[in-house]
Structure formats: structure tokens, C-alpha cells
C-alpha positions as CSV (number, residue, x, y, z in Angstrom):
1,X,11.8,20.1,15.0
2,X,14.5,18.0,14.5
3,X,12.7,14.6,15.6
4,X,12.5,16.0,19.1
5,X,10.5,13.2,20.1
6,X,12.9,10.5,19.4
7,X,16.2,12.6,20.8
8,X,17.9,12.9,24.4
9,X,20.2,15.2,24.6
10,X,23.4,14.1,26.1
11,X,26.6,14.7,28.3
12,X,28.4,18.3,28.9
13,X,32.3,18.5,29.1
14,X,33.9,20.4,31.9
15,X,35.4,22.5,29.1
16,X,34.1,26.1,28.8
17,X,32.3,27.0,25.5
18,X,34.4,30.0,25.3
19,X,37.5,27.4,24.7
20,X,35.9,25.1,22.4
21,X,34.7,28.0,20.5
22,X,38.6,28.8,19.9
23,X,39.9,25.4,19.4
24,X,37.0,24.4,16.4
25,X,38.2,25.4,13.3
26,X,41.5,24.0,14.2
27,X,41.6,21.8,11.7
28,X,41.7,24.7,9.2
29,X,44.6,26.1,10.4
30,X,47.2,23.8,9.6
31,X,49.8,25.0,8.0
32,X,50.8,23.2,4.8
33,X,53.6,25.2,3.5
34,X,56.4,23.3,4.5
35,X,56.0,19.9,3.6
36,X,56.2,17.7,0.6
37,X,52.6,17.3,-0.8
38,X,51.5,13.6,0.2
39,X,53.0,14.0,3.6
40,X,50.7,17.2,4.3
41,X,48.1,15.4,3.0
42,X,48.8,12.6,5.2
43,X,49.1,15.2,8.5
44,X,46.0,16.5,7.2
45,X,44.3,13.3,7.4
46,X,45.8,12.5,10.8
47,X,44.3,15.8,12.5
48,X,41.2,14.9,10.4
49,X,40.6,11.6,12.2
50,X,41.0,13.2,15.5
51,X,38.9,16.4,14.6
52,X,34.8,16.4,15.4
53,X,33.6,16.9,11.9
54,X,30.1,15.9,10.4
55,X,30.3,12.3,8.8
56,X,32.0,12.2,5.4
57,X,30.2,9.4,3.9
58,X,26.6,11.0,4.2
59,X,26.4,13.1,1.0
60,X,23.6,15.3,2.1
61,X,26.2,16.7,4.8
62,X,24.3,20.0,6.4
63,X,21.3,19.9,6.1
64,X,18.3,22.6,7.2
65,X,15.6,22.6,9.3
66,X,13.1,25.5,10.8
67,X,12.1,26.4,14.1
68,X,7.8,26.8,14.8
69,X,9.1,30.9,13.8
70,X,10.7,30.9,10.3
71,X,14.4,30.6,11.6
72,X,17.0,28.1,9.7
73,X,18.9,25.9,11.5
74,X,21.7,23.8,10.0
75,X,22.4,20.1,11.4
76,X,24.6,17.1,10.4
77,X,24.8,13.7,11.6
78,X,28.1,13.3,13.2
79,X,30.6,10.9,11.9
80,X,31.0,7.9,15.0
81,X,35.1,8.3,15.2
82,X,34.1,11.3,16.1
83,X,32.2,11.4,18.6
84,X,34.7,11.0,21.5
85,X,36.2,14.3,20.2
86,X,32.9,16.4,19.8
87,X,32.7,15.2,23.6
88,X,36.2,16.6,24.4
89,X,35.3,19.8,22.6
90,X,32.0,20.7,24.8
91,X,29.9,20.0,21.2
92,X,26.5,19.9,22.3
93,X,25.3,16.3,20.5
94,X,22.2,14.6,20.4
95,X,21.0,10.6,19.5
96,X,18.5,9.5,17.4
97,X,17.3,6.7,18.4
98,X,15.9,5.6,15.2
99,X,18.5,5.5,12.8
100,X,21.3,5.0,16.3
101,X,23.2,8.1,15.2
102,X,24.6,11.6,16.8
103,X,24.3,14.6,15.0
104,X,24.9,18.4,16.0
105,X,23.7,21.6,15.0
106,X,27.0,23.1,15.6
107,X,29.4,21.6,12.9
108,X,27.4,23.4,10.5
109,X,27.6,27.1,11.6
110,X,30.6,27.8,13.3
111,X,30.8,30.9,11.4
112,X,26.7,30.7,10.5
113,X,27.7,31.7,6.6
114,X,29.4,30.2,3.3
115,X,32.9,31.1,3.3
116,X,36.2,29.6,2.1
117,X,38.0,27.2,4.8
118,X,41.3,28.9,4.1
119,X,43.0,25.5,4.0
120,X,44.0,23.9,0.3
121,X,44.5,20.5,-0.8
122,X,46.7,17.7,-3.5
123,X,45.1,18.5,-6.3
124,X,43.5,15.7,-8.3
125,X,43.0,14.5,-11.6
126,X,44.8,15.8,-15.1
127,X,47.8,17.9,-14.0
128,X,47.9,19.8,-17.4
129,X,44.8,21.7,-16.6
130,X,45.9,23.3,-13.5
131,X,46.0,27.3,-14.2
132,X,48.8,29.3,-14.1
133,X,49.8,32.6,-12.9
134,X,47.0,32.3,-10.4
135,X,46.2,34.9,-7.5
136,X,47.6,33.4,-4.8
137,X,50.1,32.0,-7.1
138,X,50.0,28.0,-6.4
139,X,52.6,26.7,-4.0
140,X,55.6,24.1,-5.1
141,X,54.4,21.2,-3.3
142,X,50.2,22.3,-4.9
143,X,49.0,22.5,-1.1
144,X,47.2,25.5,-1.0
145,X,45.3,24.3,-4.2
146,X,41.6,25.4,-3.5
147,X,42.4,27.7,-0.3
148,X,41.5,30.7,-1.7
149,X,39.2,32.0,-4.7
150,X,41.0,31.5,-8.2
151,X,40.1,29.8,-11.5
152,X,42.1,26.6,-10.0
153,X,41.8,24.7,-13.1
154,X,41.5,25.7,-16.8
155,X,38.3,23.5,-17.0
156,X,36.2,25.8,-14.4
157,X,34.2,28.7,-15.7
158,X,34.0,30.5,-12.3
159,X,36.5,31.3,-9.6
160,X,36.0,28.4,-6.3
161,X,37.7,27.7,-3.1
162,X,37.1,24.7,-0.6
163,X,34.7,25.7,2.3
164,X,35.7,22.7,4.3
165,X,34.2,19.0,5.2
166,X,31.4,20.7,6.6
167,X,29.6,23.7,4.4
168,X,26.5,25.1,4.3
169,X,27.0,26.5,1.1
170,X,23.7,25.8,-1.0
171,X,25.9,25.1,-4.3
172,X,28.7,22.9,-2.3
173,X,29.7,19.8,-4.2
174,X,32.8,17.2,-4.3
175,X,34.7,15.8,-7.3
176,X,33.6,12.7,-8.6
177,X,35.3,9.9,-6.7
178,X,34.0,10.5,-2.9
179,X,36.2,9.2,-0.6
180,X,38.5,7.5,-3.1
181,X,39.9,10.1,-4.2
182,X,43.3,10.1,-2.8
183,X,43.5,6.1,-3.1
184,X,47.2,4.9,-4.1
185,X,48.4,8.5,-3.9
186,X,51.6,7.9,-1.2
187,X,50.4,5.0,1.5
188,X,47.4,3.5,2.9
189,X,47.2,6.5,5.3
190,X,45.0,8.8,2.4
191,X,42.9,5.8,1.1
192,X,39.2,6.9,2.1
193,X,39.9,10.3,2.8
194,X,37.3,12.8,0.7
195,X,38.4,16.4,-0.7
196,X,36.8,19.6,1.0
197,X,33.7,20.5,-0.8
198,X,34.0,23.2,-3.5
199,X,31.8,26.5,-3.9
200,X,31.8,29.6,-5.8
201,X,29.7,31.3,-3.7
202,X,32.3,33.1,-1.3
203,X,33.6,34.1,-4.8
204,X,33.2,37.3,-7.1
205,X,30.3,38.5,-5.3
206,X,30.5,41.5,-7.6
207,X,29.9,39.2,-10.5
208,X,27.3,37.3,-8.5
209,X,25.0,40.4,-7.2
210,X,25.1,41.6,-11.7
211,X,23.8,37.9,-12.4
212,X,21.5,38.0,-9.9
213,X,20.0,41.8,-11.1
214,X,19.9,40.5,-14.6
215,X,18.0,37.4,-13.5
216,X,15.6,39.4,-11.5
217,X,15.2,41.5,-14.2
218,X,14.3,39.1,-16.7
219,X,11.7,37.3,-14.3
220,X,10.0,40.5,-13.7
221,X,9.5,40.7,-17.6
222,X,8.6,36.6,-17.4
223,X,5.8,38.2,-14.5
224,X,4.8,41.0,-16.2
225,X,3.8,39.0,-19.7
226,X,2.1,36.2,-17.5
227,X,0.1,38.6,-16.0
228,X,-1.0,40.1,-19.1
229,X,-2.0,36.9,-20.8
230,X,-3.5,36.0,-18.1
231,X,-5.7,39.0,-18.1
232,X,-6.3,38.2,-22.1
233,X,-7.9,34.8,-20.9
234,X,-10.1,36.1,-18.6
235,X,-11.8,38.7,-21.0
236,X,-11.9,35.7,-23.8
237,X,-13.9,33.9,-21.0
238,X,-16.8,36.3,-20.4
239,X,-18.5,35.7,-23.2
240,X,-18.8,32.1,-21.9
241,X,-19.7,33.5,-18.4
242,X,-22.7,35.2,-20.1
243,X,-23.8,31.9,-21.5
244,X,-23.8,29.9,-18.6
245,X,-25.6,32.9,-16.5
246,X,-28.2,32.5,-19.2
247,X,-28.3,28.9,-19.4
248,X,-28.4,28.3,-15.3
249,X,-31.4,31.3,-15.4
250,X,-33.6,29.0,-17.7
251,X,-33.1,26.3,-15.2
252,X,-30.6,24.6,-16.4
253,X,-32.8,23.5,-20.2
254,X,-32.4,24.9,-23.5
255,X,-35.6,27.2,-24.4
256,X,-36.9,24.9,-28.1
257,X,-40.1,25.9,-29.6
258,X,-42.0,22.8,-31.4
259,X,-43.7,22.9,-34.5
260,X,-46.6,21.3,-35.5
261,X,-46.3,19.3,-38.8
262,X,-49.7,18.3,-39.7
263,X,-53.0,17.7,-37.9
264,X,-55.0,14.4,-37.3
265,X,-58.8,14.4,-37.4
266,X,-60.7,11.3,-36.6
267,X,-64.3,11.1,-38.2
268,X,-67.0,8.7,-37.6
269,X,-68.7,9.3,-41.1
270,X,-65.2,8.8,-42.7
271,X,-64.6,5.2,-40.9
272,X,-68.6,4.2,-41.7
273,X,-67.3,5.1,-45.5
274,X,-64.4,3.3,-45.4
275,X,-66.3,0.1,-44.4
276,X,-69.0,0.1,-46.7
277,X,-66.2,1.0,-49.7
278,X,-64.9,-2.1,-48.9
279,X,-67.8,-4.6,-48.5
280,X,-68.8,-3.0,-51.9
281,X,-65.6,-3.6,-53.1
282,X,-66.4,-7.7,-52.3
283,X,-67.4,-9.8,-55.5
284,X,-71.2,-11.2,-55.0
285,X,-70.5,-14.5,-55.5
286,X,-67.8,-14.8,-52.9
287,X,-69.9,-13.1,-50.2
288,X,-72.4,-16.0,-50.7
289,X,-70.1,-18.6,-50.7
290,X,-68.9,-17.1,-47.0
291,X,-72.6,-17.2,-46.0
């Protein structure tokens, strides 16, 4: 489980868990509401870089492994600015020592399931297709963008919220554009930094529990006419069974009856006859000129 043979677990702070456990998710509480849109971004990225979060640039971000009894466990390989902080916060990290890098099961599941981070972002991309009038209504400076559930954008078919840099959310994705994102938006200070990644899961679960009856209901159909076709082929095949029982009793041959076609008799009057028509058959003369 988790390449236990090439770990070593390592360091514990003086900190209590009990106060790291408060302080975690601190990064989600900033509040946003008050300041001009690039220079919350850039606070945002400032508590970012000082934050013990999973590492950005690994795209696979949580990932799952199981214990020897069934149970899921969620790790992520830690990103190495961060590692001084996951120290301060009494994270429990571990090094592998063939790929050199820290990872954590705890940035994964601080609250163990897919929910929204709370926290918004600068919007990206075409401003026109932002939606309006949505619920909560977007802010002036577009800094709760993606906080909450809401159709965001006009081009999005389902409700979505950010569930933070490090999700377990099976359907969790990113806009195109990684960590370049927010390159030339304001100064230097945003170039590199990634968005949150984006789920619908933690939204209209309503909605989501009716697709997921009607897509139950429809396999068990799928199931039921498999099943039946399946039994089909096996009754076409008994005749063959039969057959094959039939062929393997006869050891293994085909049962053929010969014929016979005609009948040779061998004669010693016939051959004497034979011989003597020929000599007969000799003229004189030429049987004297032999002699």
C-alpha cells in the first residue's frame, strides 16, 4: 500500500493535531469581497504559496489507493514549496525515495467528500458569456465566480463550483490553460498560478440521484435482454452438443460403410487360355524364323 517499502515516514511538529485540524482550510476562507479583482487574486496567490497544498503541476492531483480490506484512501504528492509549511501544520508526510518526492494522505480528505471550497475566483476567458442574474448574484469585482453552485457561464449545461486545488471529486477538471491561466492578467505575481478545479458533483443532487435512476433503469433493461439472448445461444447450441456426444462415443471416427464394386477372380485355366490364344495367334513362318 502506498509503496510502503520504499517510504520513511518523517518528522512530527510540536503543534497539536487538534490546531492544525482548525487552521487547514485556511486558505479557503479568505475573504475576497473587498478588493479590486487582480489584487485578490494576487492575495490569493500570496496565501497560496505559503499554504501546504498538493503540487499543482501533477495533473493526476488525488489520487486512490486501498488498504489489504476494501477501504479507499486518497493521497497526493506534495508540492516541494510546500513542504516547510505541511511541517508547520503537524501534516503527517512521507518520501519516496524513488521518484525523491513527499506526498500526504491528508490534503485529500480534510473533509473525506466532494464539496464546493466556498472560495471564488477572476473569471477567465470571453466575458460575454458570463450568466446573469445568477444565485448568488456575481460580485462587482467577479471574485466569488465559481464559489458556489450556479450555471457560471452561458456555455455550461450543468450547475459547478470550484472544490479547491486539492479535490477528490471523480469528475474534477481545470480550464484549458493549466497554470497559465492568469499570465499578463495584472503583474508577474499571478503568472503560473492554476484555477481551482471545477465539479458538478456537489451540485443538483436532486437532478443527479433522477439521472442516475434512469441510468440504472436502462442498464437493468440492457441486463435483462443480454441475459435472454444469452439463454437463446445456449438452446441453438445443444443440438451441436448432441453431435459431438455422439461423435466423441464412436471414438472420435465417423461410422462409413464400404461398398464393394466388383469382384476379382483369378483362374489358372483362364491364364493357360490366354497363353495358348496368343501363341496361336503367332504367324507360322515367324515362329520358325525365331527358332
Amino acid at each position: 500500500f502506498l509503496k510502503t517499502d520504499l517510504l520513511s515516514k518523517e518528522f512530527k511538529s510540536s503543534t497539536s493535531a487538534d490546531e492544525a485540524d482548525e487552521d487547514r482550510r485556511n486558505l479557503y476562507k479568505v475573504d475576497l469581497r473587498g478588493y479590486e479583482g487582480v489584487a485578490g487574486m494576487e492575495l490569493l496567490k500570496d496565501r497560496l504559496d505559503h499554504e501546504c497544498v498538493c503540487d499543482v503541476s501533477d495533473s493526476a492531483n488525488c489520487r486512490v489507493s486501498y488498504h489489504q480490506d476494501g477501504q479507499a484512501v486518497y493521497w497526493c504528492y506534495v508540492a516541494d514549496r510546500s513542504v516547510s509549511y505541511c511541517m508547520d501544520a503537524n501534516f503527517e508526510l512521507y518520501h519516496d525515495e524513488k521518484t525523491k518526492r513527499w506526498w500526504s494522505t491528508e490534503l485529500c480528505e480534510p473533509e473525506g467528500e466532494c464539496v464546493c471550497s466556498g472560495m471564488g475566483m477572476l473569471p477567465t476567458g470571453d466575458k460575454s458569456t458570463l450568466a446573469q442574474n445568477t444565485d448568488p448574484p456575481l460580485w462587482s469585482n467577479s471574485l466569488n465566480y465559481g464559489s458556489a453552485c450556479a450555471k457560471w457561464k452561458t456555455d455550461y449545461e450543468l450547475p459547478w463550483c470550484f472544490v479547491g486545488f486539492d479535490s477528490i471529486c471523480p469528475d474534477r477538471h481545470q480550464r484549458p490553460g493549466g497554470r497559465n491561466i492568469y499570465n499578463g492578467r495584472g503583474s508577474h505575481q499571478l503568472d503560473g498560478m492554476s484555477q481551482q478545479y471545477r465539479s458538478s458533483l456537489p451540485c443538483d443532487e436532486e437532478g443527479q440521484d433522477e439521472i442516475l435512476e434512469e441510468s440504472g433503469k436502462t442498464c437493468r433493461i440492457l441486463d435483462r435482454a443480454l441475459d435472454i439472448l444469452c439463454f437463446l445461444d445456449m438452446i441453438l447450441r445443444f443440438p451441436m452438443f448432441l453431435i459431438l456426444w455422439r461423435f466423441v462415443s464412436n471414438r472420435c471416427t465417423a461410422a462409413l460403410v464400404a461398398e464393394d464394386q466388383f469382384e476379382v477372380v483369378f483362374s489358372d485355366d483362364e491364364d493357360d487360355g490366354d497363353v495358348e490364344d496368343i501363341t496361336d495367334s503367332f504367324p507360322a513362318d515367324s515362329m520358325d524364323d525365331k527358332q
